[in-house]
C-alpha positions in Angstrom: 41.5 -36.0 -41.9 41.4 -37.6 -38.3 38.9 -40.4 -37.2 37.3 -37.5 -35.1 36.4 -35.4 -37.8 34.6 -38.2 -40.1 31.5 -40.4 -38.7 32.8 -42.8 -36.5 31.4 -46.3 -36.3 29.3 -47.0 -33.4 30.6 -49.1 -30.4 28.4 -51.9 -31.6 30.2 -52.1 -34.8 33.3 -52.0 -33.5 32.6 -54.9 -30.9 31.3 -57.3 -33.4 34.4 -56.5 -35.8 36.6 -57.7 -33.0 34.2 -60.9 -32.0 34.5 -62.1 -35.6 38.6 -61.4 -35.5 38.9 -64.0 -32.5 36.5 -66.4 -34.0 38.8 -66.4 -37.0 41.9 -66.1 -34.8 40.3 -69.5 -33.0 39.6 -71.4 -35.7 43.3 -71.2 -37.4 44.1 -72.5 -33.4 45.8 -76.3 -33.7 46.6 -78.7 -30.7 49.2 -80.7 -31.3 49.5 -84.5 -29.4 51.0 -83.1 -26.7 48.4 -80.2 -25.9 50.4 -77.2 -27.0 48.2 -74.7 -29.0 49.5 -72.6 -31.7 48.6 -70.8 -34.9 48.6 -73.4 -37.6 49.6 -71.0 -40.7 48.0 -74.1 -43.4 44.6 -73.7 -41.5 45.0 -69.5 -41.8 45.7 -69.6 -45.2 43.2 -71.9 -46.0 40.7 -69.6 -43.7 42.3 -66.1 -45.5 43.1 -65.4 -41.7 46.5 -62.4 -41.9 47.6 -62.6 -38.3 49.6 -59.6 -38.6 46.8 -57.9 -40.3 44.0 -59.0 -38.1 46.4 -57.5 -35.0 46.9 -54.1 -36.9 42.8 -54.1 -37.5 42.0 -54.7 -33.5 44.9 -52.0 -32.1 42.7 -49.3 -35.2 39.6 -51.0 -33.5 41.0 -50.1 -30.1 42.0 -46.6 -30.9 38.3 -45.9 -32.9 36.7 -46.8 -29.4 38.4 -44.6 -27.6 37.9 -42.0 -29.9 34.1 -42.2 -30.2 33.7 -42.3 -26.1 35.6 -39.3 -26.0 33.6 -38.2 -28.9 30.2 -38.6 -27.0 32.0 -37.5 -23.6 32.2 -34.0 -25.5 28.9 -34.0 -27.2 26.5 -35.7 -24.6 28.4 -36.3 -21.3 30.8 -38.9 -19.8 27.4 -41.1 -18.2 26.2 -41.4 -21.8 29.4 -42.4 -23.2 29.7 -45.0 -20.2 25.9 -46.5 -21.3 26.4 -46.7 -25.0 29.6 -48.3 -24.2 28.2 -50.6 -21.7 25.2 -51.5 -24.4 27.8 -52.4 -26.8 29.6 -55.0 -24.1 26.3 -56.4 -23.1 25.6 -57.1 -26.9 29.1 -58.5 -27.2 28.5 -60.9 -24.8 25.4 -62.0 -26.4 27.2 -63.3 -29.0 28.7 -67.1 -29.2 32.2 -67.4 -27.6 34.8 -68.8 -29.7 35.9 -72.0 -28.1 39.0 -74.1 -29.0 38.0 -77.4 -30.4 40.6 -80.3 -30.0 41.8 -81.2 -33.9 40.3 -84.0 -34.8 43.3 -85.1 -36.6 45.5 -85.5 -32.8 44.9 -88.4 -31.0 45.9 -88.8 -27.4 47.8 -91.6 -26.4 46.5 -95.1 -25.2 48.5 -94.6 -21.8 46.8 -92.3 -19.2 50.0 -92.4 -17.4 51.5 -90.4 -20.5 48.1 -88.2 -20.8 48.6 -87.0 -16.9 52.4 -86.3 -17.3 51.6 -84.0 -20.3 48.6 -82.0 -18.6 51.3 -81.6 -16.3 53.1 -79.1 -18.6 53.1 -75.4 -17.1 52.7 -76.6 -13.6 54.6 -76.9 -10.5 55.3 -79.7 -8.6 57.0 -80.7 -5.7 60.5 -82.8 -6.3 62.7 -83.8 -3.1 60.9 -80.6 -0.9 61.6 -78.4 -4.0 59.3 -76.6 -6.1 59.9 -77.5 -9.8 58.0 -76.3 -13.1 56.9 -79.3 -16.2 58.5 -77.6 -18.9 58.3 -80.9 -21.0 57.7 -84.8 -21.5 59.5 -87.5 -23.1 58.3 -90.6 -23.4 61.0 -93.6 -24.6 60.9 -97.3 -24.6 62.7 -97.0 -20.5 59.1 -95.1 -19.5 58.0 -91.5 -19.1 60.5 -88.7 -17.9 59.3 -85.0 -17.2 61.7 -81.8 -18.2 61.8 -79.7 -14.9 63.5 -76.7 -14.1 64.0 -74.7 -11.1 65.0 -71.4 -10.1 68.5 -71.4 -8.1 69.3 -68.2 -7.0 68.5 -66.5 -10.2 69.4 -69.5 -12.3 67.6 -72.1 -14.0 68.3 -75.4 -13.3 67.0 -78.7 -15.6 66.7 -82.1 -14.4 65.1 -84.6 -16.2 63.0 -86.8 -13.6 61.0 -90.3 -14.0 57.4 -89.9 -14.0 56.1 -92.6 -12.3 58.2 -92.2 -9.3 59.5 -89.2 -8.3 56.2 -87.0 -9.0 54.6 -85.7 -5.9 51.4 -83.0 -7.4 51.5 -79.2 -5.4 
């Protein structure tokens, strides 16, 4: 028996099932000292949080929406299924957006200088009239060094590049 043959759940249903996934896909979220987010596996088991399972429940989520527009297309007309759908996303933005807190347990450093170089991370700056991407920091007792790389006709190039002195921000 296909979704389509059996009541399907309303759009409103559906949109609130998926706001709860990311507010549990957010809180198993961990930022690590320097900034990089990821899905901390202690706090998802601890939270009962299946990744896998919670991304198998969204794509069925996905798939029952679609279904039930076309299932009101058929019955009452595409302009009705377009309003019920856009009454379900005006609800779903009523409710509270997830946000990504900063653990509590990770403490930034005492050194701005070290702070700015890793916000850095992910962006391009400009090194001797060339464009090069942070990929990462280091930080040893001879100062604060950024992993670059750049493109070279089709190859990727690392240097590894003081901080203090040789960073020019795009």
């Amino acid at each position: 028996m296909s979704h389509a043959e059996k009541e399907l759940p309303d759009f409103k249903s559906l949109a609130k099932g998926s706001h709860d996934t990311c507010v549990s896909y957010y809180a198993c979220l961990t930022t690590n000292e320097f900034g990089s987010t990821y899905l901390d596996p202690v706090k998802c088991k601890a939270k009962n949080f299946d990744p896998r399972k919670a991304t198998k429940e969204q794509e069925e989520r996905i798939h029952l929406i679609a279904e039930r527009f076309n299932k009101i297309k058929e019955e009452r007309g595409s302009r009705v299924a377009q309003e019920e759908l856009g009454a379900a996303l005006v609800y779903l933005n009523t409710l509270p957006k997830p946000i990504l807190k900063p653990d509590p347990e990770v403490t930034l450093s005492d050194n701005p200088s070290i702070d700015k170089a890793i916000k850095l991370i992910g962006y391009k700056i400009k090194l001797y009239d060339n464009d090069v991407e942070v990929i990462a920091v280091k930080v040893t007792k001879n100062g604060i060094f950024l992993g670059v790389e750049k493109n070279v006709e089709g190859e990727l190039i690392h240097h590894e590049i003081r901080y203090e002195n040789d960073v020019v921000p795009l």
